[in-house]
Backbone of each chain as nested JSON, in Angstrom:
{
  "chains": [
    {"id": "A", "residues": [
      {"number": 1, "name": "UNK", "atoms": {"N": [164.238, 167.343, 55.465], "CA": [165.698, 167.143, 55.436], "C": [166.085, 166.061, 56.449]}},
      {"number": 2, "name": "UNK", "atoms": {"N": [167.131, 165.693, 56.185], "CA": [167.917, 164.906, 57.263], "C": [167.669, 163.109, 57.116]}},
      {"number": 3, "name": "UNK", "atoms": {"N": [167.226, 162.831, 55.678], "CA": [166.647, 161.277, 54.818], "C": [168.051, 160.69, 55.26]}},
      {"number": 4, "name": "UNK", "atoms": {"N": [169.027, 161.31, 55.112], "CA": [170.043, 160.485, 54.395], "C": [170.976, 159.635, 55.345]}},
      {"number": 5, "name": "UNK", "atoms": {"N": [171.183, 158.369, 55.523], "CA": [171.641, 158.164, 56.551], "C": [173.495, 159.053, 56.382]}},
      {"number": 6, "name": "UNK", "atoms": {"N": [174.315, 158.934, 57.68], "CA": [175.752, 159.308, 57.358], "C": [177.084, 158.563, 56.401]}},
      {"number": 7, "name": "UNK", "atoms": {"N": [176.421, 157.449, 57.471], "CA": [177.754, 156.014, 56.878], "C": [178.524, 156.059, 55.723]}},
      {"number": 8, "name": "UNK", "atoms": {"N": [176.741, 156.027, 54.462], "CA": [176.886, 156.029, 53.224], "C": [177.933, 157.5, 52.623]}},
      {"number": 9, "name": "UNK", "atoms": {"N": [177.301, 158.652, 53.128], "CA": [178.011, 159.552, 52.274], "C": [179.934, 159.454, 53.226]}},
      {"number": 10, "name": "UNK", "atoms": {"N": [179.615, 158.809, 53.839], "CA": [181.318, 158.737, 54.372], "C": [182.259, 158.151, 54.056]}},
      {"number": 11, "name": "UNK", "atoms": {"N": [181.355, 156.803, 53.449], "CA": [181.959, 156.01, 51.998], "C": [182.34, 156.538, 50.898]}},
      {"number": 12, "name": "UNK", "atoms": {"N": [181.367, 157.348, 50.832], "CA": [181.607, 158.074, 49.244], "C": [182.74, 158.85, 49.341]}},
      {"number": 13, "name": "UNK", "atoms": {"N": [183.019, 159.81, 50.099], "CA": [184.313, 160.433, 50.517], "C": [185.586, 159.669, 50.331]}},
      {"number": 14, "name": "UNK", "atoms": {"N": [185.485, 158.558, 51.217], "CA": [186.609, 157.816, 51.365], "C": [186.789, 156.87, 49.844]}},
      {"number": 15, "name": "UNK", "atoms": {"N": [185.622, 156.679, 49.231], "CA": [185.713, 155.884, 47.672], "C": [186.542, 157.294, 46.947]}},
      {"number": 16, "name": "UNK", "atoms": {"N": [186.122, 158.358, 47.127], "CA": [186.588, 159.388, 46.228], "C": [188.258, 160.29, 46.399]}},
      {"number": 17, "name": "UNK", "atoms": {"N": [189.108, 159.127, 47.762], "CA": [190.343, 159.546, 47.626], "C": [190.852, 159.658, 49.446]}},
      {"number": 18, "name": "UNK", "atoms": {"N": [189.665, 159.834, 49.637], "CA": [190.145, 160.701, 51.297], "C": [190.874, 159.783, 51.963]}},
      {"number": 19, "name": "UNK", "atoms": {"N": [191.764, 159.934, 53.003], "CA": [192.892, 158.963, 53.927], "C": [191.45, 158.792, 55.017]}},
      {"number": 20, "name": "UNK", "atoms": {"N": [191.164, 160.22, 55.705], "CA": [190.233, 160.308, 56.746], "C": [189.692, 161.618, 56.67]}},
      {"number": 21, "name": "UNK", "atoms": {"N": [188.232, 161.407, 57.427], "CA": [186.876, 161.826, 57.174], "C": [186.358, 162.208, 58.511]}},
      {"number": 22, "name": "UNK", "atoms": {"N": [186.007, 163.314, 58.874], "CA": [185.673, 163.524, 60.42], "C": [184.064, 163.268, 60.28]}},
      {"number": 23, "name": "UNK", "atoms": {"N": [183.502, 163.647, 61.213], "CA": [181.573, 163.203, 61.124], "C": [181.478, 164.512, 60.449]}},
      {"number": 24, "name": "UNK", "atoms": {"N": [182.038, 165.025, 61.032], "CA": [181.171, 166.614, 60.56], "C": [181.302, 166.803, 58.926]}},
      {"number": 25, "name": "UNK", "atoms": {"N": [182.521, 166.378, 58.667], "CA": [182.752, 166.38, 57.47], "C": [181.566, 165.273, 56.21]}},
      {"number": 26, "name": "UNK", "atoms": {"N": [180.705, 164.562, 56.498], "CA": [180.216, 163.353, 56.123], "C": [178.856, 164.173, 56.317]}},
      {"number": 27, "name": "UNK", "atoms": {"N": [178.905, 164.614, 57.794], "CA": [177.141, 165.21, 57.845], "C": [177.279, 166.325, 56.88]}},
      {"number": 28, "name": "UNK", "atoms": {"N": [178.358, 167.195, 56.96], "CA": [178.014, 168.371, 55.532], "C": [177.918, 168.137, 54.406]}},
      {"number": 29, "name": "UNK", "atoms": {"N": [178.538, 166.958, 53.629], "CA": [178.418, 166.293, 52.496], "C": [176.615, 165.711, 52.385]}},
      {"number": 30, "name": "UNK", "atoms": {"N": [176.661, 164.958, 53.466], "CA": [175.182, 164.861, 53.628], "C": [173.838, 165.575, 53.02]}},
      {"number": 31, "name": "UNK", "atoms": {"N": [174.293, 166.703, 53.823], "CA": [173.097, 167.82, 53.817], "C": [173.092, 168.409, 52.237]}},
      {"number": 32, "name": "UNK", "atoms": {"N": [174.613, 168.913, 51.899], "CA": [174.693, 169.537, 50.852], "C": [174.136, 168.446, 49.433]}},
      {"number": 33, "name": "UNK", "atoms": {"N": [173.944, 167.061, 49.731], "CA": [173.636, 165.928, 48.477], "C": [172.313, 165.749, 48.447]}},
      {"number": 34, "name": "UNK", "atoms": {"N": [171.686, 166.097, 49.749], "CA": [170.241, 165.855, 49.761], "C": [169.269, 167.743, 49.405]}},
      {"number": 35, "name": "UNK", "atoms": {"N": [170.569, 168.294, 49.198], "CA": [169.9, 170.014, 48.732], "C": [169.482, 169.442, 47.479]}},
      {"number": 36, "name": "UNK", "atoms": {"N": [170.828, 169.137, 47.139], "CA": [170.589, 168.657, 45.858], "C": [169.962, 167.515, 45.119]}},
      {"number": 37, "name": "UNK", "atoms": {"N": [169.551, 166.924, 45.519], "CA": [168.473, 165.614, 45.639], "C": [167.083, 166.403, 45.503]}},
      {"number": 38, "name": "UNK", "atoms": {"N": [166.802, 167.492, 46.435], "CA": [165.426, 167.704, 46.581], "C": [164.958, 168.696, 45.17]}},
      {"number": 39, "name": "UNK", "atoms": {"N": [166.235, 169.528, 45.08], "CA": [166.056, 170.363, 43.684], "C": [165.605, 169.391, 42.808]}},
      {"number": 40, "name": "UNK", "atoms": {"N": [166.512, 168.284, 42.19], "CA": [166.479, 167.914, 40.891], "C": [164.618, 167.154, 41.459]}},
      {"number": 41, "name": "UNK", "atoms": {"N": [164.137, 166.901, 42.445], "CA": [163.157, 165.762, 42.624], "C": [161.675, 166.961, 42.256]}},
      {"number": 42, "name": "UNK", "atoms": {"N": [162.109, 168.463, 42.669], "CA": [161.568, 169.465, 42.554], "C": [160.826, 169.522, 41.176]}},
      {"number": 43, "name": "UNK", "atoms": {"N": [162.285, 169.298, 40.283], "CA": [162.01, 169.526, 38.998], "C": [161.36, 168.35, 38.164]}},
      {"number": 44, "name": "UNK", "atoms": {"N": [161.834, 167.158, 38.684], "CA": [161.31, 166.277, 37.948], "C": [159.698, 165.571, 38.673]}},
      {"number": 45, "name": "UNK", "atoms": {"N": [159.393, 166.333, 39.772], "CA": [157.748, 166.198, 39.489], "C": [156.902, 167.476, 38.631]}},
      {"number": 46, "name": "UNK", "atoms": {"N": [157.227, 168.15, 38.359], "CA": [157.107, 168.911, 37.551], "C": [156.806, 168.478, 35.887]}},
      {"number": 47, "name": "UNK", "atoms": {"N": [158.143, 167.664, 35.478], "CA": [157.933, 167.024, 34.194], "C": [157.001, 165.709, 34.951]}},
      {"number": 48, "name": "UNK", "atoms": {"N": [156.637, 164.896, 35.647], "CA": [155.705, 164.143, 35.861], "C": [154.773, 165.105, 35.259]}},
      {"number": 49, "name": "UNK", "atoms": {"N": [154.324, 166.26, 35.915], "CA": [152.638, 166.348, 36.027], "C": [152.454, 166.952, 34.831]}},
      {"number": 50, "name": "UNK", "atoms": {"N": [153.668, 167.385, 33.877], "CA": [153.455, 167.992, 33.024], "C": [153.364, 166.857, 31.35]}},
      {"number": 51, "name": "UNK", "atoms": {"N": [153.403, 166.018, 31.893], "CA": [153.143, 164.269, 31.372], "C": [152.195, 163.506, 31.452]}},
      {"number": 52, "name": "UNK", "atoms": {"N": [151.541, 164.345, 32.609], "CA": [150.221, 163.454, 33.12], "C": [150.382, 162.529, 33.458]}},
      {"number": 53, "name": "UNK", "atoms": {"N": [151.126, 162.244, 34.23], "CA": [150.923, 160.678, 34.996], "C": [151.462, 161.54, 36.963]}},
      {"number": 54, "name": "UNK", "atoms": {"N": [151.169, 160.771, 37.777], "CA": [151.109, 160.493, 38.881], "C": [152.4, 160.235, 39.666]}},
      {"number": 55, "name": "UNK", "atoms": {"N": [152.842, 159.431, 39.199], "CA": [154.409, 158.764, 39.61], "C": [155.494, 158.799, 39.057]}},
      {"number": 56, "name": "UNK", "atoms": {"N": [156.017, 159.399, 39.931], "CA": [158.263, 160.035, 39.268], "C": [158.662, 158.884, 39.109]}},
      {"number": 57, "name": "UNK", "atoms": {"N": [158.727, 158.743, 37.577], "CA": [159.82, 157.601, 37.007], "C": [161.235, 158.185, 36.75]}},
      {"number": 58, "name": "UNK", "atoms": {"N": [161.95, 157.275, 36.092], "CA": [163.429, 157.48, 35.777], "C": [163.485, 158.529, 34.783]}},
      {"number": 59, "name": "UNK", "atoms": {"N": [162.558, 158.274, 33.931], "CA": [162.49, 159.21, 32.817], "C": [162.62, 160.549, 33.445]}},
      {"number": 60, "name": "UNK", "atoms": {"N": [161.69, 160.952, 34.362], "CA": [161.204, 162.423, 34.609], "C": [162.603, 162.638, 35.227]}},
      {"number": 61, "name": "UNK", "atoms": {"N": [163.547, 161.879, 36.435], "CA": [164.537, 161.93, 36.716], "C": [165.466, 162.796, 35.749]}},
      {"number": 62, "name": "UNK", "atoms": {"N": [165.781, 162.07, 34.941], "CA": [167.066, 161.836, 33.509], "C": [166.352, 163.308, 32.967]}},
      {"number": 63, "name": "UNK", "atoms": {"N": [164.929, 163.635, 32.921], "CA": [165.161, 164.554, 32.175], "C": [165.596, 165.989, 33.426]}},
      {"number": 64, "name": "UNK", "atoms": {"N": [165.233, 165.421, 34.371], "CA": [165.394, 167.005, 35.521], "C": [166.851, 167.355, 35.237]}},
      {"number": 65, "name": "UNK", "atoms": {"N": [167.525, 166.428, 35.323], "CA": [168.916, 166.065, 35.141], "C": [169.738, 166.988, 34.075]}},
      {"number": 66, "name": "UNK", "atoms": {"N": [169.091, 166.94, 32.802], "CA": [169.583, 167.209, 31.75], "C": [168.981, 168.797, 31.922]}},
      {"number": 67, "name": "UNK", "atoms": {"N": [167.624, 168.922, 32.421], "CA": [167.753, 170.94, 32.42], "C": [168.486, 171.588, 33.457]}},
      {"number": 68, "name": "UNK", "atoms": {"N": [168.996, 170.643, 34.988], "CA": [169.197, 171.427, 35.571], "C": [170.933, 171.523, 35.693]}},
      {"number": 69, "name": "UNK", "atoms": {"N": [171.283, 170.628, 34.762], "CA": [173.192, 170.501, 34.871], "C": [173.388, 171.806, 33.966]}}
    ]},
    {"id": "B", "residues": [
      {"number": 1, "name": "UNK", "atoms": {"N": [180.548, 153.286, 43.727], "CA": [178.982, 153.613, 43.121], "C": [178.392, 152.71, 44.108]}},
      {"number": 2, "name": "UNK", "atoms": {"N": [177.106, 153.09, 44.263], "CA": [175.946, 152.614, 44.873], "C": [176.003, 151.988, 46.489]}},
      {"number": 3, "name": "UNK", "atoms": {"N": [176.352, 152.999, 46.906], "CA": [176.694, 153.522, 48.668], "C": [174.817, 153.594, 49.037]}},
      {"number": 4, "name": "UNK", "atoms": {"N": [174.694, 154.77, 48.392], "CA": [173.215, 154.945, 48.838], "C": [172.312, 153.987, 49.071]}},
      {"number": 5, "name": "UNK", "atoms": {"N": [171.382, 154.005, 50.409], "CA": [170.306, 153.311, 50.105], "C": [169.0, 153.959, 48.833]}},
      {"number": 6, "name": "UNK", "atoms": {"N": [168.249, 152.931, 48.683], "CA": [167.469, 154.033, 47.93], "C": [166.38, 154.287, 48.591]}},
      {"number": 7, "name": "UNK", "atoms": {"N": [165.509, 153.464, 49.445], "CA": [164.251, 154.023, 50.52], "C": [164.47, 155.799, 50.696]}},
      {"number": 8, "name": "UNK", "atoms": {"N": [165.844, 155.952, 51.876], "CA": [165.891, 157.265, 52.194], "C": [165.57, 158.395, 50.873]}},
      {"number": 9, "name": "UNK", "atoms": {"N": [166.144, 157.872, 49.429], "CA": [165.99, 158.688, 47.904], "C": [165.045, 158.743, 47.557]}},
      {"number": 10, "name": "UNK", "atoms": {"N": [163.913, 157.72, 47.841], "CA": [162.434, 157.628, 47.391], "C": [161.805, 158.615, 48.246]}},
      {"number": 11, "name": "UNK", "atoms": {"N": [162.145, 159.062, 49.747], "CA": [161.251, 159.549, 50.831], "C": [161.871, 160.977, 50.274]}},
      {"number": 12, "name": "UNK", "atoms": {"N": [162.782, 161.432, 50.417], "CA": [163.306, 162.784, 49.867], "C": [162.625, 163.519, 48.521]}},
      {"number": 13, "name": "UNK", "atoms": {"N": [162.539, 162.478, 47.196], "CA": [161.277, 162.815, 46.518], "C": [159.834, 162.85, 46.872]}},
      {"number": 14, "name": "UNK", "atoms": {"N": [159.514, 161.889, 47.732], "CA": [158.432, 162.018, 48.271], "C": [158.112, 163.392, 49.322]}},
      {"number": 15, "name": "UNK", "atoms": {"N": [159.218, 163.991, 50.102], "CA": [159.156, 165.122, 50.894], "C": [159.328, 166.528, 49.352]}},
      {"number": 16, "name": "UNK", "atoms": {"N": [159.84, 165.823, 48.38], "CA": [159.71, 167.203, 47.688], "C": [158.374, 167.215, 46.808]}},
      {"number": 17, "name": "UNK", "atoms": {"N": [157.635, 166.912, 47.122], "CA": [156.258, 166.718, 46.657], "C": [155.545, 165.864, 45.62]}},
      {"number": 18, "name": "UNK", "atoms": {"N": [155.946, 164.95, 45.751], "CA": [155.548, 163.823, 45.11], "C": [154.499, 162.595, 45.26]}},
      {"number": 19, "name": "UNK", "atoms": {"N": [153.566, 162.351, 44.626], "CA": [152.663, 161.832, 44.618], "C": [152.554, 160.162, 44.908]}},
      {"number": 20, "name": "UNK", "atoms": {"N": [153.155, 159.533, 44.075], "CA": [154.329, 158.292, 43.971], "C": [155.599, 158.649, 43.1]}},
      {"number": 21, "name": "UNK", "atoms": {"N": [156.028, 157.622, 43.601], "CA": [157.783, 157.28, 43.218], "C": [157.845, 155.704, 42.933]}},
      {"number": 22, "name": "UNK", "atoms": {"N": [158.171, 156.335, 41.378], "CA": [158.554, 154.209, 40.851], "C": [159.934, 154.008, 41.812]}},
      {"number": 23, "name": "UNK", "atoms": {"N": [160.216, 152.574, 41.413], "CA": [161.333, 152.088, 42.191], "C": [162.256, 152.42, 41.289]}},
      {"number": 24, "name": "UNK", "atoms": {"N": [162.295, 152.567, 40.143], "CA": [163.575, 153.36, 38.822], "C": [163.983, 154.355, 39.139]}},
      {"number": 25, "name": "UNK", "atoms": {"N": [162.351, 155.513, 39.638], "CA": [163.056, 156.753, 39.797], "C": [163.869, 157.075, 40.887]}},
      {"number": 26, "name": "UNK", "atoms": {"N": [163.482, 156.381, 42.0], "CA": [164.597, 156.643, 43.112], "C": [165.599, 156.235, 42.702]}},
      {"number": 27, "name": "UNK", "atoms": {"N": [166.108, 154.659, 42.031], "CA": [167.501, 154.598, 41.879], "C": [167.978, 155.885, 40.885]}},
      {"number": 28, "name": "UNK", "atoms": {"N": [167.26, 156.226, 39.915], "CA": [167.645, 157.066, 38.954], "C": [168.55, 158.532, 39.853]}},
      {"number": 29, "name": "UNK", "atoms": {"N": [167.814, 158.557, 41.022], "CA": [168.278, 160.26, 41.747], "C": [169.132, 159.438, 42.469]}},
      {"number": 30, "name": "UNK", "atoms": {"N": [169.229, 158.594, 43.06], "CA": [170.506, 157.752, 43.781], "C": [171.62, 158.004, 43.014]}},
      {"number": 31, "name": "UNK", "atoms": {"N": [171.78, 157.342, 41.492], "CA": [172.738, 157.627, 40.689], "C": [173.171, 159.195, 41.134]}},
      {"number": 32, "name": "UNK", "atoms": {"N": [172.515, 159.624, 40.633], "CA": [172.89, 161.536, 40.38], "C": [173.627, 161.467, 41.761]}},
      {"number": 33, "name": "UNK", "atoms": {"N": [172.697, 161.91, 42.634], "CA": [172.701, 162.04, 43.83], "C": [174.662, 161.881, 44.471]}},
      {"number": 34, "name": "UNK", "atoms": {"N": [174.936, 160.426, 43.967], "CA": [176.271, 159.63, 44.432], "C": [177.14, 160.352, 43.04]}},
      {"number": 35, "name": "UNK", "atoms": {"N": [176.903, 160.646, 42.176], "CA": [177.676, 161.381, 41.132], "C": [178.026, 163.052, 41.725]}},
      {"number": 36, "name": "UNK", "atoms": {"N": [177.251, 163.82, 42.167], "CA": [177.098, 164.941, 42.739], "C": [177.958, 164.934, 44.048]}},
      {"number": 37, "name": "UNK", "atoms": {"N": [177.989, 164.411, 44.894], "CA": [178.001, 163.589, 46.343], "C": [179.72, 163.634, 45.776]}},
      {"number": 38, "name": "UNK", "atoms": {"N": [180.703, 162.493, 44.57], "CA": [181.617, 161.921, 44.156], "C": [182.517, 163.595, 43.848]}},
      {"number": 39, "name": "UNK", "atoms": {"N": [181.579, 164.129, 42.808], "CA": [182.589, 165.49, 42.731], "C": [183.123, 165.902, 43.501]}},
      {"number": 40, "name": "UNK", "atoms": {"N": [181.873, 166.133, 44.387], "CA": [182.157, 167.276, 45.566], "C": [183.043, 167.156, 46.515]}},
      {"number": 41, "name": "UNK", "atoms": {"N": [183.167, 165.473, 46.787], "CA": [183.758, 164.814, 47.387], "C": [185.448, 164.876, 46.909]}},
      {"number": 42, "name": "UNK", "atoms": {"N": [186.008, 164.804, 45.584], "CA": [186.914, 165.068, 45.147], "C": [187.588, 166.685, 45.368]}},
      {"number": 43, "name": "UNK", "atoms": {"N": [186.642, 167.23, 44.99], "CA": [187.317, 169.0, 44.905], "C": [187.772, 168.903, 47.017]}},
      {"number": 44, "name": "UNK", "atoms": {"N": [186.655, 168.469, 47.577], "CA": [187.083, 168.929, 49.153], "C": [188.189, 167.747, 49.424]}},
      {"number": 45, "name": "UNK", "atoms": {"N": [188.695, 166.86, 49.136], "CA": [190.119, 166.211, 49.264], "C": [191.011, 167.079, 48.363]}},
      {"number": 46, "name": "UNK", "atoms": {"N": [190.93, 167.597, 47.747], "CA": [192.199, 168.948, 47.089], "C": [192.197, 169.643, 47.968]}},
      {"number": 47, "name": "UNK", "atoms": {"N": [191.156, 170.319, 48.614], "CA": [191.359, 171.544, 49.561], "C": [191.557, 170.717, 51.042]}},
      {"number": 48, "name": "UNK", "atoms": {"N": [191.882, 169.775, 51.19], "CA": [192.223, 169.473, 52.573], "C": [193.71, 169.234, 52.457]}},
      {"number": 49, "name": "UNK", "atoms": {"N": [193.827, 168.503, 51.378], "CA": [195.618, 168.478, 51.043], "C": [196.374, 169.671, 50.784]}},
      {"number": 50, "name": "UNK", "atoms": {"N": [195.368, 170.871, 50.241], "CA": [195.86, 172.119, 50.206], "C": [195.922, 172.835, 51.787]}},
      {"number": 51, "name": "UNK", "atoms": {"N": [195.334, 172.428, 52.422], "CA": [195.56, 173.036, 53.933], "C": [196.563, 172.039, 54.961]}},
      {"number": 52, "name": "UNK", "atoms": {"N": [197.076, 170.991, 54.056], "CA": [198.093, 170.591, 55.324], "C": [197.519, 169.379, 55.817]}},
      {"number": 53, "name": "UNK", "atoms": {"N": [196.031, 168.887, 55.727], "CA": [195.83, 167.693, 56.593], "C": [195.08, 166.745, 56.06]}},
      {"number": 54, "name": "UNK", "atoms": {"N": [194.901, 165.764, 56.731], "CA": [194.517, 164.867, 55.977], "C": [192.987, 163.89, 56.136]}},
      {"number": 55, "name": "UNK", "atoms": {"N": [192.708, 165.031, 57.096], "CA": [190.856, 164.723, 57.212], "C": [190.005, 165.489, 56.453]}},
      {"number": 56, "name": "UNK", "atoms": {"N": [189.33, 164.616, 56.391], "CA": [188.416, 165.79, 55.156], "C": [187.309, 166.137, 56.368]}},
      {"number": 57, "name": "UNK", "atoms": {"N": [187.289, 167.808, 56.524], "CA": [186.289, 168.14, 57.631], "C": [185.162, 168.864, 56.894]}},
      {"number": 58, "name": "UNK", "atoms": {"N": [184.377, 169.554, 57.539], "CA": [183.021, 169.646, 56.693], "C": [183.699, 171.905, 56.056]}},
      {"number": 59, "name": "UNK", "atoms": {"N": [184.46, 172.237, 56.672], "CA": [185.01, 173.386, 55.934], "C": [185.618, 173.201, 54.833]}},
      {"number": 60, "name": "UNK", "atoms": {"N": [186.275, 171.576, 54.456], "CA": [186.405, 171.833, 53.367], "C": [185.575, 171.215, 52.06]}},
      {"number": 61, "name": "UNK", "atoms": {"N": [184.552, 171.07, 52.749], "CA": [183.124, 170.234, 52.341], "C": [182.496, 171.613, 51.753]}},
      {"number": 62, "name": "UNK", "atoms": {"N": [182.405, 172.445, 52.282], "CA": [181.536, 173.924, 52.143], "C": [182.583, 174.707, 51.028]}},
      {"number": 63, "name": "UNK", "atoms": {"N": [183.719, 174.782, 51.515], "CA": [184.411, 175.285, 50.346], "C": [184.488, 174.842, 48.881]}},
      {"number": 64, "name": "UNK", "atoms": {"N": [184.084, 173.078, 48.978], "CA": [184.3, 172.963, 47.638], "C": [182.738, 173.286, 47.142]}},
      {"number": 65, "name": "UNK", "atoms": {"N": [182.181, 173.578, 48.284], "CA": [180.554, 174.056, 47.441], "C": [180.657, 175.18, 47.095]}},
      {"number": 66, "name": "UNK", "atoms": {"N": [181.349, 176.113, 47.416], "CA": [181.368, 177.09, 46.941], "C": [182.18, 177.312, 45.824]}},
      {"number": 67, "name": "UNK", "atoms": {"N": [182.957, 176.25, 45.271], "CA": [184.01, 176.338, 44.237], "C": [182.784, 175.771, 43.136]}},
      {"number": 68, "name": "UNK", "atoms": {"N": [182.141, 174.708, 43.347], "CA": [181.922, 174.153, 42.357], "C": [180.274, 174.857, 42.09]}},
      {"number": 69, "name": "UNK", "atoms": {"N": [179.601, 175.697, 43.047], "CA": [178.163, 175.911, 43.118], "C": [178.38, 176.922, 41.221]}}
    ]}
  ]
}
């Protein structure tokens, strides 16, 4: 845990409406995007190996995507 | 769109057990990732305007996880 730099998800906040954004508020967004980052990455090495190949492409992505929404 | 770096998205698949990571698939979980990140980001600016203020702090970061989990 803890990949993600802050800056970025503080942007995203503020792209998505906000006036203002405290840190804490940016580091919890943070944490809670990279839970979710690690699930879907969970799932889509899974469809890798279940493909036989080695390396998480977009594909395996798009499909983690589609079982786990 | 496209706040994220993608290095930190490639290492996060790589910490969730991954062997390699094309350069597609990280942008591919970047996408998600900043789509996920965008919701969440929306529902917790409702609940900060619903409490009166106008920072988005990380309580109402957690609340909208719990609205939207």
């Amino acid at each position: 845990m803890g990949e993600l730099p802050i800056a970025p998800v503080g942007r995203i906040i503020k792209n998505a409406g906000a006036e203002r954004v405290s840190a804490d508020g940016s580091e919890a967004l943070a944490v809670l995007m990279e839970e979710f980052g690690t699930a879907m990455a969970k799932e889509a090495i899974k469809l890798t190996r279940h493909a036989g190949r080695k390396t998480v492409k977009s594909v395996d992505i798009k499909m983690a995507a589609e079982i786990l929404k």
